[in-house]
N, CA, C and O atoms as a GROMACS GRO file, in nm:
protein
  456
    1UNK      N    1  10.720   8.385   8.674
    1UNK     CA    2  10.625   8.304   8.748
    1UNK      C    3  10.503   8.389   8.779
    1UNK      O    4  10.516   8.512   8.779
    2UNK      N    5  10.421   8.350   8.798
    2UNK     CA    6  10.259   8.416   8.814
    2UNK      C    7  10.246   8.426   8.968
    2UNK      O    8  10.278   8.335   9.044
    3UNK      N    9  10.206   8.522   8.999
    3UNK     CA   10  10.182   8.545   9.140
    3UNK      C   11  10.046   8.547   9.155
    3UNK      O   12   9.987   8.580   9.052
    4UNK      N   13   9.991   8.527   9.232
    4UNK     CA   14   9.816   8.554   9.290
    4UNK      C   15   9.836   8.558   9.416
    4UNK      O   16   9.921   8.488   9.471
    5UNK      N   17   9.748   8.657   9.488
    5UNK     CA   18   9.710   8.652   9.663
    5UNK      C   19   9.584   8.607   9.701
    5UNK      O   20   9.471   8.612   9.653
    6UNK      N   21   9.628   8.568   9.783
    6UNK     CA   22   9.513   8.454   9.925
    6UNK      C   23   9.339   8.574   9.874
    6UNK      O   24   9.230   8.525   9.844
    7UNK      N   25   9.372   8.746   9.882
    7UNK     CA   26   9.238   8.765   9.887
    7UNK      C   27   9.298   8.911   9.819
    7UNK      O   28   9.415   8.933   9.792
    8UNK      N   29   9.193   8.993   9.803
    8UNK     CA   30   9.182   9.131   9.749
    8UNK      C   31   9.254   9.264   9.828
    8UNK      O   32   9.270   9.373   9.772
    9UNK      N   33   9.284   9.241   9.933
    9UNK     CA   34   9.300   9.279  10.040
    9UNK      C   35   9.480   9.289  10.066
    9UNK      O   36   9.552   9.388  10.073
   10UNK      N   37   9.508   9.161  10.074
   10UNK     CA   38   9.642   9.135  10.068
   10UNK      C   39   9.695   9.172   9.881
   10UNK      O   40   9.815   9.201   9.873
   11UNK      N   41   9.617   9.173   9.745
   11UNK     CA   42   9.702   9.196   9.686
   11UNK      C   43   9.689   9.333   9.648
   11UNK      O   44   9.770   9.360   9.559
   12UNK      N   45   9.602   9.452   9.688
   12UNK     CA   46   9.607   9.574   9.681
   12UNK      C   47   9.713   9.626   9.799
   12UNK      O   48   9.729   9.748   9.804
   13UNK      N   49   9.784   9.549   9.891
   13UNK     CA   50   9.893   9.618   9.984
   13UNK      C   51  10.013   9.562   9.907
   13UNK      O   52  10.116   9.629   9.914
   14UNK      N   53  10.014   9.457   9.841
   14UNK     CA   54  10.161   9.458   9.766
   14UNK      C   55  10.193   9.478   9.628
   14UNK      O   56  10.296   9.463   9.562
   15UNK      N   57  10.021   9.535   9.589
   15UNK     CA   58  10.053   9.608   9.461
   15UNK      C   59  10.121   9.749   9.403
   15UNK      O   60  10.183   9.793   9.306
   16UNK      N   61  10.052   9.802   9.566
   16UNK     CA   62  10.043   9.977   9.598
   16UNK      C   63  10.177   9.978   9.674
   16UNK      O   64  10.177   9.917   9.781
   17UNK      N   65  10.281  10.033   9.639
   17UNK     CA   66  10.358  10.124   9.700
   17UNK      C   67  10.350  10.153   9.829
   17UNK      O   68  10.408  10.099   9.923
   18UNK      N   69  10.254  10.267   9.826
   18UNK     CA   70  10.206  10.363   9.897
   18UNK      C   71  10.130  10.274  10.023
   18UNK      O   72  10.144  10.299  10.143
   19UNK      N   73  10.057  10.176   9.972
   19UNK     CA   74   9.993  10.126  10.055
   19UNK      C   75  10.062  10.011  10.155
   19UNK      O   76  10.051   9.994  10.277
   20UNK      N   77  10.152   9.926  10.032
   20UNK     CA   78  10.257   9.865  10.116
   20UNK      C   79  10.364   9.945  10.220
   20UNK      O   80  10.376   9.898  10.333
   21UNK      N   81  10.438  10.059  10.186
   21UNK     CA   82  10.480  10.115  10.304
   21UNK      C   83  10.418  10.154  10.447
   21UNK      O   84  10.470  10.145  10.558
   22UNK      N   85  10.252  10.215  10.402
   22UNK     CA   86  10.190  10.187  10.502
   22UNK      C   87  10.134  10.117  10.572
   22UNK      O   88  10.076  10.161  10.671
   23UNK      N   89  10.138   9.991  10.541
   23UNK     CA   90  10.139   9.895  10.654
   23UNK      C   91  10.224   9.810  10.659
   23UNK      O   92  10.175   9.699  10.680
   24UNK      N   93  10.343   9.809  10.648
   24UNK     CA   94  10.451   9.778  10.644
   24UNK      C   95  10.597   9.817  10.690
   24UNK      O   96  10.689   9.744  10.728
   25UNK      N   97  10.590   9.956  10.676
   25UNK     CA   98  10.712  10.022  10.682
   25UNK      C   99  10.796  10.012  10.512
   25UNK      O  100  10.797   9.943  10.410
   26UNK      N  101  10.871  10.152  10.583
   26UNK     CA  102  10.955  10.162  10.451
   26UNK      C  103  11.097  10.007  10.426
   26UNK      O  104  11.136   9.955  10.322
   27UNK      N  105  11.125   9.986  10.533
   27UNK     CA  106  11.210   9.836  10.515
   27UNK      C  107  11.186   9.727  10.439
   27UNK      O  108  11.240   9.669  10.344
   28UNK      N  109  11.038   9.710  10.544
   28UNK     CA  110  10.985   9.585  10.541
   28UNK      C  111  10.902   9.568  10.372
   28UNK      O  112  10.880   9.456  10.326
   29UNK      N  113  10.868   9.689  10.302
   29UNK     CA  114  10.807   9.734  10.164
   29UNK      C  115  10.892   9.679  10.094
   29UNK      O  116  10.884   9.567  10.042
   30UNK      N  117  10.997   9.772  10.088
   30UNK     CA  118  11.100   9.748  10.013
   30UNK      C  119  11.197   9.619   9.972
   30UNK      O  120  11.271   9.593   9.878
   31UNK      N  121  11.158   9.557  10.089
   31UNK     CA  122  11.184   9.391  10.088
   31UNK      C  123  11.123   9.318   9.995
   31UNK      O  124  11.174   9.262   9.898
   32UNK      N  125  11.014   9.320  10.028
   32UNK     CA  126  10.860   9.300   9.986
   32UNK      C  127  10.863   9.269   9.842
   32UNK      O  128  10.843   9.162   9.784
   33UNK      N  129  10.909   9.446   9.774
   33UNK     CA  130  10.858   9.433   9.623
   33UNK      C  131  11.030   9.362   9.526
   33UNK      O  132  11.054   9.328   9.409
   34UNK      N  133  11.093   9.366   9.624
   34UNK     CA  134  11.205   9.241   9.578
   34UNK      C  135  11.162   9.161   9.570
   34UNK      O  136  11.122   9.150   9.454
   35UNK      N  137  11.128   9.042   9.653
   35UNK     CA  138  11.131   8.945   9.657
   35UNK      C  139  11.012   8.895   9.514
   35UNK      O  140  11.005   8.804   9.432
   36UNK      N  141  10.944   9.000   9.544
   36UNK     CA  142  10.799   8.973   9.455
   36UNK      C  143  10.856   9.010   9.315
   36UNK      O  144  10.817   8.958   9.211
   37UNK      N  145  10.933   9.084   9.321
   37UNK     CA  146  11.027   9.086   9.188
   37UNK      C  147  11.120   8.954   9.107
   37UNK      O  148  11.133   8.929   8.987
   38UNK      N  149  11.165   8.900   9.209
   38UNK     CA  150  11.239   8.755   9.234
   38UNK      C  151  11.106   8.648   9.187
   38UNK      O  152  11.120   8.556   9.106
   39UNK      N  153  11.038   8.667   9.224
   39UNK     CA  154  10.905   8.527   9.233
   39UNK      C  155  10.852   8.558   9.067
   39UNK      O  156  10.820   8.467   8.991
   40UNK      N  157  10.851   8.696   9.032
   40UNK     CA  158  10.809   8.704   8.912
   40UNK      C  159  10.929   8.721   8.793
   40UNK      O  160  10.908   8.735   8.672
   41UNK      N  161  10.990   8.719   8.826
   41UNK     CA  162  11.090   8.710   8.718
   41UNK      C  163  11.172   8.559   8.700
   41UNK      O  164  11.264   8.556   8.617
   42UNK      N  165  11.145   8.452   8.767
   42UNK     CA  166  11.194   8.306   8.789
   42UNK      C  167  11.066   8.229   8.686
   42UNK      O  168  10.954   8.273   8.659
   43UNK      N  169  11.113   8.137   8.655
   43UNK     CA  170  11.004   8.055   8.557
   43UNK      C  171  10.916   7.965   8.667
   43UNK      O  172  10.796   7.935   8.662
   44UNK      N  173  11.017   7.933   8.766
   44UNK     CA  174  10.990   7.824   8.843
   44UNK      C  175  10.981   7.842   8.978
   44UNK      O  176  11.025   7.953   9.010
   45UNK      N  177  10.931   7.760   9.093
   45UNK     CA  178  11.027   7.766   9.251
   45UNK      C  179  11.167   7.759   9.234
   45UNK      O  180  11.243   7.826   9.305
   46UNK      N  181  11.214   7.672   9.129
   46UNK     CA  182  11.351   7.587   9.164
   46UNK      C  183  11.418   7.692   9.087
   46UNK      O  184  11.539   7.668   9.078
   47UNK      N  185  11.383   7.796   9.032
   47UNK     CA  186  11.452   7.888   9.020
   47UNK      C  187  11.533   8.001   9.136
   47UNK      O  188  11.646   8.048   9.141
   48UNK      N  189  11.402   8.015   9.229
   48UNK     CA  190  11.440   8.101   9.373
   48UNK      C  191  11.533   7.999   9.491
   48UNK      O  192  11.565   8.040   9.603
   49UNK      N  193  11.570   7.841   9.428
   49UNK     CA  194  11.580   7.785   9.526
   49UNK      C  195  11.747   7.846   9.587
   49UNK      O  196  11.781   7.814   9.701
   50UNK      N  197  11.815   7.908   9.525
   50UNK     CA  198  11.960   7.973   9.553
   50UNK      C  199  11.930   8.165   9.581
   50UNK      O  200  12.025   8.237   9.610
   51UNK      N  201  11.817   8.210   9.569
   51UNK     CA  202  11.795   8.360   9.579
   51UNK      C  203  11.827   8.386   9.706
   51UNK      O  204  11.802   8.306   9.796
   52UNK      N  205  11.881   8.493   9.725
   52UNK     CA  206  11.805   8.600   9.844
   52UNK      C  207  11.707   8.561   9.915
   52UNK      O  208  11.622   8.516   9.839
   53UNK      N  209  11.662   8.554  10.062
   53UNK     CA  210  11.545   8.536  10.131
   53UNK      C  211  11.539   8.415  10.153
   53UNK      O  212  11.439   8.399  10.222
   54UNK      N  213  11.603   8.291  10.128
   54UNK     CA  214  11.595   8.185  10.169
   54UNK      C  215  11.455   8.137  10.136
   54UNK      O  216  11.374   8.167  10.224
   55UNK      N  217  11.408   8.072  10.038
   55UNK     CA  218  11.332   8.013   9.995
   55UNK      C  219  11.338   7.888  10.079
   55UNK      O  220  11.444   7.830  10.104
   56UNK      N  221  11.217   7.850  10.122
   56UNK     CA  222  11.212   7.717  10.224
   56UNK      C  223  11.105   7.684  10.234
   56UNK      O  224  11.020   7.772  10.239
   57UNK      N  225  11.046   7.491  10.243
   57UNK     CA  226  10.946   7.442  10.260
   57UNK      C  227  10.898   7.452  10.382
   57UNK      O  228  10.979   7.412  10.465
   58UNK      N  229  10.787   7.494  10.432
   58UNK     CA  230  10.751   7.464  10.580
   58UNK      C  231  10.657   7.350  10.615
   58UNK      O  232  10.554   7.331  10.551
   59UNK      N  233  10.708   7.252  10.751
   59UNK     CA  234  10.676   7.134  10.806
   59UNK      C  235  10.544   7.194  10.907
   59UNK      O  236  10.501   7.308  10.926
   60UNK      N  237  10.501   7.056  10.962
   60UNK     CA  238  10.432   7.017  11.077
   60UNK      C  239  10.264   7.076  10.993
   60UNK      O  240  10.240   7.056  10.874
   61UNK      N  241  10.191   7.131  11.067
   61UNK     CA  242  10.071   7.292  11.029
   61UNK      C  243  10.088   7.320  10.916
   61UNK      O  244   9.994   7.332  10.837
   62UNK      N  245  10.229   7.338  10.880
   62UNK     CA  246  10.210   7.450  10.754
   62UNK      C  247  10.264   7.387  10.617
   62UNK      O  248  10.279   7.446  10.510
   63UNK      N  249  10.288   7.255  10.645
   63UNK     CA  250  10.339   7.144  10.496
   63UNK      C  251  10.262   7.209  10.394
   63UNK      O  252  10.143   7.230  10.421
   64UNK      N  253  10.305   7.245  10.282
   64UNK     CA  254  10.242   7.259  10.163
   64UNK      C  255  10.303   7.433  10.156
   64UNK      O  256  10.295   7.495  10.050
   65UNK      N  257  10.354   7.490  10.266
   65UNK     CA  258  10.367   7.648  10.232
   65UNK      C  259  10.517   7.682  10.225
   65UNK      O  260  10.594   7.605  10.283
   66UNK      N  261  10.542   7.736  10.193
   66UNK     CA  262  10.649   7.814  10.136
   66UNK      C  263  10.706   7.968  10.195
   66UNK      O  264  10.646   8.075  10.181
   67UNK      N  265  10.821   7.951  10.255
   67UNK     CA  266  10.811   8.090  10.348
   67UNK      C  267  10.965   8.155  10.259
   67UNK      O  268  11.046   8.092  10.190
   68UNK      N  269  10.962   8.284  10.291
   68UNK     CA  270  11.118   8.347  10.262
   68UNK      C  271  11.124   8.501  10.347
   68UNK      O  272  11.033   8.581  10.369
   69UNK      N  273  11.227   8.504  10.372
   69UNK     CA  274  11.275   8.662  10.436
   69UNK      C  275  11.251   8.734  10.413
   69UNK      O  276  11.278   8.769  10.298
   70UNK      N  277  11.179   8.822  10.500
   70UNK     CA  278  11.209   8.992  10.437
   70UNK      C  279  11.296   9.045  10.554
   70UNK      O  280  11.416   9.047  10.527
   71UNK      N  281  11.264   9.086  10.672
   71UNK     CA  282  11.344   9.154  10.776
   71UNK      C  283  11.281   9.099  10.903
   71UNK      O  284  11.170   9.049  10.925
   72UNK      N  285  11.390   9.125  10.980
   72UNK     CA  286  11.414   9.082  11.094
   72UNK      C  287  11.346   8.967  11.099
   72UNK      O  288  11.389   8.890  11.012
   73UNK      N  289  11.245   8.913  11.172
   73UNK     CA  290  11.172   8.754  11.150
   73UNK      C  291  11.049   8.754  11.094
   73UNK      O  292  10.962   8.675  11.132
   74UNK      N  293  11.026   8.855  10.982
   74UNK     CA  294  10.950   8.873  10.958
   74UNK      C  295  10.927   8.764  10.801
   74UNK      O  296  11.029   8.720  10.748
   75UNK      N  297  10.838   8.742  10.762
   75UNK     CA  298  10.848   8.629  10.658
   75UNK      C  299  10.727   8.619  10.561
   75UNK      O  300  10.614   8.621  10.611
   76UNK      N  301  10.740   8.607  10.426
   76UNK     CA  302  10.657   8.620  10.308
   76UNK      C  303  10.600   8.508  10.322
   76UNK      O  304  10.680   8.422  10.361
   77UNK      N  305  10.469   8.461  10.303
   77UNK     CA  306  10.434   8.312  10.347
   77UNK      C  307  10.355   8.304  10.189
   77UNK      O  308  10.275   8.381  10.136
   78UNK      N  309  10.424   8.164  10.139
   78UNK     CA  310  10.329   8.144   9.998
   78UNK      C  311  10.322   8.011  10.018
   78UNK      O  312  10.385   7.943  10.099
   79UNK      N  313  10.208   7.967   9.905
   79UNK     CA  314  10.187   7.820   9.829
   79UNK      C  315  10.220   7.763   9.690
   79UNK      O  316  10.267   7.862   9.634
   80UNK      N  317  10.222   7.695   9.628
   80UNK     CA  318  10.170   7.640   9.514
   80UNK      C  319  10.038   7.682   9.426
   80UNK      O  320   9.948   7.599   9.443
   81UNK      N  321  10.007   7.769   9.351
   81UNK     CA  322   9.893   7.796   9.294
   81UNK      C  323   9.864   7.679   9.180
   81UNK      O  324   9.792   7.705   9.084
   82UNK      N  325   9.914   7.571   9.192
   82UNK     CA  326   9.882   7.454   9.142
   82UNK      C  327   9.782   7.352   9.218
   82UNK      O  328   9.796   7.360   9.341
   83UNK      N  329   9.671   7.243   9.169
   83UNK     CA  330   9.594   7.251   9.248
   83UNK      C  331   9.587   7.128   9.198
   83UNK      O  332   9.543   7.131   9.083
   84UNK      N  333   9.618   6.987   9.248
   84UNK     CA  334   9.703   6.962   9.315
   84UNK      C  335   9.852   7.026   9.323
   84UNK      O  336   9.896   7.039   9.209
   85UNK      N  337   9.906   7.053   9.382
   85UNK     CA  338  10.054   7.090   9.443
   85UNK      C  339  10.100   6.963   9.359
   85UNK      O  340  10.034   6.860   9.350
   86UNK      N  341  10.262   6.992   9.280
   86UNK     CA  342  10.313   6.895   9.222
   86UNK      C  343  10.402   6.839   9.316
   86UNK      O  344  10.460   6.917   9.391
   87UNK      N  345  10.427   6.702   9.327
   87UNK     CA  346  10.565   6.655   9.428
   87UNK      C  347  10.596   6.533   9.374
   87UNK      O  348  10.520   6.459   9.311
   88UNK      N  349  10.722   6.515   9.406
   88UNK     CA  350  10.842   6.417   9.394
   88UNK      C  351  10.771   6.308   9.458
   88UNK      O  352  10.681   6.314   9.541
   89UNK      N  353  10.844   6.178   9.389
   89UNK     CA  354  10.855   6.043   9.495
   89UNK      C  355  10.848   6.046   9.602
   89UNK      O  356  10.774   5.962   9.654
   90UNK      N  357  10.914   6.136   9.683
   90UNK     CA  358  10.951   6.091   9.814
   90UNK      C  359  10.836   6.191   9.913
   90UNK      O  360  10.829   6.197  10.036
   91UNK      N  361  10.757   6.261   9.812
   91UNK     CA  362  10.646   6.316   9.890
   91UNK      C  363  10.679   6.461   9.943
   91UNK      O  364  10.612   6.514  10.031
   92UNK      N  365  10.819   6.536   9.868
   92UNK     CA  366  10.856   6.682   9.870
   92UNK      C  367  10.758   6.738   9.793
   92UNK      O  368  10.660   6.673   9.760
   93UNK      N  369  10.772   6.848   9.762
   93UNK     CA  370  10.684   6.959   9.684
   93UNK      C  371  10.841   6.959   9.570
   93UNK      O  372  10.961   6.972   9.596
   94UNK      N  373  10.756   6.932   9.422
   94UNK     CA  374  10.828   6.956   9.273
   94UNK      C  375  10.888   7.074   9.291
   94UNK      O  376  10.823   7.130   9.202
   95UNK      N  377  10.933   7.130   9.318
   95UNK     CA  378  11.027   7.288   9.303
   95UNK      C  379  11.009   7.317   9.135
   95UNK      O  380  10.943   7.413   9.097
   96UNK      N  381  11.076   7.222   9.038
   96UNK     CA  382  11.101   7.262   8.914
   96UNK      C  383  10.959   7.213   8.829
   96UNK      O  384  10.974   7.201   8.707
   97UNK      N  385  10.801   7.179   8.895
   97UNK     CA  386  10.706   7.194   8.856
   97UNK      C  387  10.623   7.308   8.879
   97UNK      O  388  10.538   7.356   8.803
   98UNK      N  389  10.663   7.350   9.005
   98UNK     CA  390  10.626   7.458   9.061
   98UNK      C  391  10.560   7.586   8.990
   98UNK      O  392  10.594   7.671   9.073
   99UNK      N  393  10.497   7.648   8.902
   99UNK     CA  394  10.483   7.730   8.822
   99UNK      C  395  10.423   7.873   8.814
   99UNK      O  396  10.453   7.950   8.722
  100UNK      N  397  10.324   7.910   8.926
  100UNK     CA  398  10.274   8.016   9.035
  100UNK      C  399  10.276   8.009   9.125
  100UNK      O  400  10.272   7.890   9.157
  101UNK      N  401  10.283   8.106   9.250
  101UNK     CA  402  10.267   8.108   9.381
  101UNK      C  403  10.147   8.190   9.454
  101UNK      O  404  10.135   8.307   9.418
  102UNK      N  405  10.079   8.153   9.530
  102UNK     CA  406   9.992   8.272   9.602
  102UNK      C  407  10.040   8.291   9.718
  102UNK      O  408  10.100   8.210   9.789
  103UNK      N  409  10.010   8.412   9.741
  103UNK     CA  410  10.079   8.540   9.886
  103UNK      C  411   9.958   8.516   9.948
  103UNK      O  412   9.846   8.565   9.938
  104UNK      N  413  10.008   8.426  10.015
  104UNK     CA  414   9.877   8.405  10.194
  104UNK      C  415   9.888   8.540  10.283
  104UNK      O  416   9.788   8.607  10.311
  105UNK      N  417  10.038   8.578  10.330
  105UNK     CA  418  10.059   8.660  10.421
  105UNK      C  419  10.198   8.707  10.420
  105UNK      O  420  10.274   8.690  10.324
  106UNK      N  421  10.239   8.782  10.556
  106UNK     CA  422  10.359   8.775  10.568
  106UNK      C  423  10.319   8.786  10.749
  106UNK      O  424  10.243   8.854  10.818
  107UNK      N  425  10.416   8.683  10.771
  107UNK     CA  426  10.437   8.697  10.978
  107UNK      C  427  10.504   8.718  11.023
  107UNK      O  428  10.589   8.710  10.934
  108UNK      N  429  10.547   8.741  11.093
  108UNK     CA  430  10.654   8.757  11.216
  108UNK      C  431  10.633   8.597  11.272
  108UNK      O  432  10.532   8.530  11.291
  109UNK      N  433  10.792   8.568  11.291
  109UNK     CA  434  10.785   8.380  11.336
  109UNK      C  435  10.756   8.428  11.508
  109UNK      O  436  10.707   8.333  11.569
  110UNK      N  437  10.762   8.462  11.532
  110UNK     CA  438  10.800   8.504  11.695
  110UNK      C  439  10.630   8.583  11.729
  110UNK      O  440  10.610   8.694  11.779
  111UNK      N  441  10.558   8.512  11.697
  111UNK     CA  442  10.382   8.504  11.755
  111UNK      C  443  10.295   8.618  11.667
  111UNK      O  444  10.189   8.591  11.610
  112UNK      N  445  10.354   8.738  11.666
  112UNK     CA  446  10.217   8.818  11.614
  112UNK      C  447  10.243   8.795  11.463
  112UNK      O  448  10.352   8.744  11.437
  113UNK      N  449  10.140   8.833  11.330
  113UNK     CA  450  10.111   8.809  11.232
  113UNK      C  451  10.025   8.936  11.222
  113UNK      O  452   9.952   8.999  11.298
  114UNK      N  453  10.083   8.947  11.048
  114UNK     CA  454  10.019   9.117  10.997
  114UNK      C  455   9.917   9.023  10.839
  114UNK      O  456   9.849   9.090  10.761
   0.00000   0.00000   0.00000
């Protein structure tokens, strides 16, 4: 699957190693270039939909985004790099149309955001 980030900024910290541990930590990195390992090695969403990290749609604000685990409540936040976003009948997001993702961020659910 094709990955892209929100800006230049965010994809030179999860390109770099070095740079991801430093603002990250060595945990929270190492999470990191899994998961991003996972996102790029799947054809699809509906490939990650059984992975590690809990792949999940997010409601209310954030409909259209896509969150998964790294540590403690900390969380990979993506989209659809499809433009329209593909979805089902019933007005879900296509999982098995799904075909890139972009890296908005990663937050902490519990208020602050990196």
């Amino acid at each position: 699957m094709n990955i892209c980030f929100a800006n230049s900024k965010l994809r030179k910290q999860c390109n770099d190693s070095r740079e991801m541990r430093k603002v990250w930590g060595d945990k929270r990195a190492r999470k990191m270039s899994v998961r991003l390992q996972e996102i790029h090695a799947a054809e699809t969403l509906d490939d990650l939909s059984h992975a590690h990290g809990h792949f999940h749609e997010l409601h209310g604000d954030r409909k259209g985004q896509i969150s998964c685990s790294l540590d403690g409540s900390y969380r990979l936040i993506l989209k659809p790099a499809e433009d329209p976003p593909p979805h089902k009948a019933d007005g879900g997001l296509d999982w098995k149309e799904v075909r890139g993702l972009i890296v908005i961020g990663v937050e902490d659910y519990h208020g602050s955001s990196t």
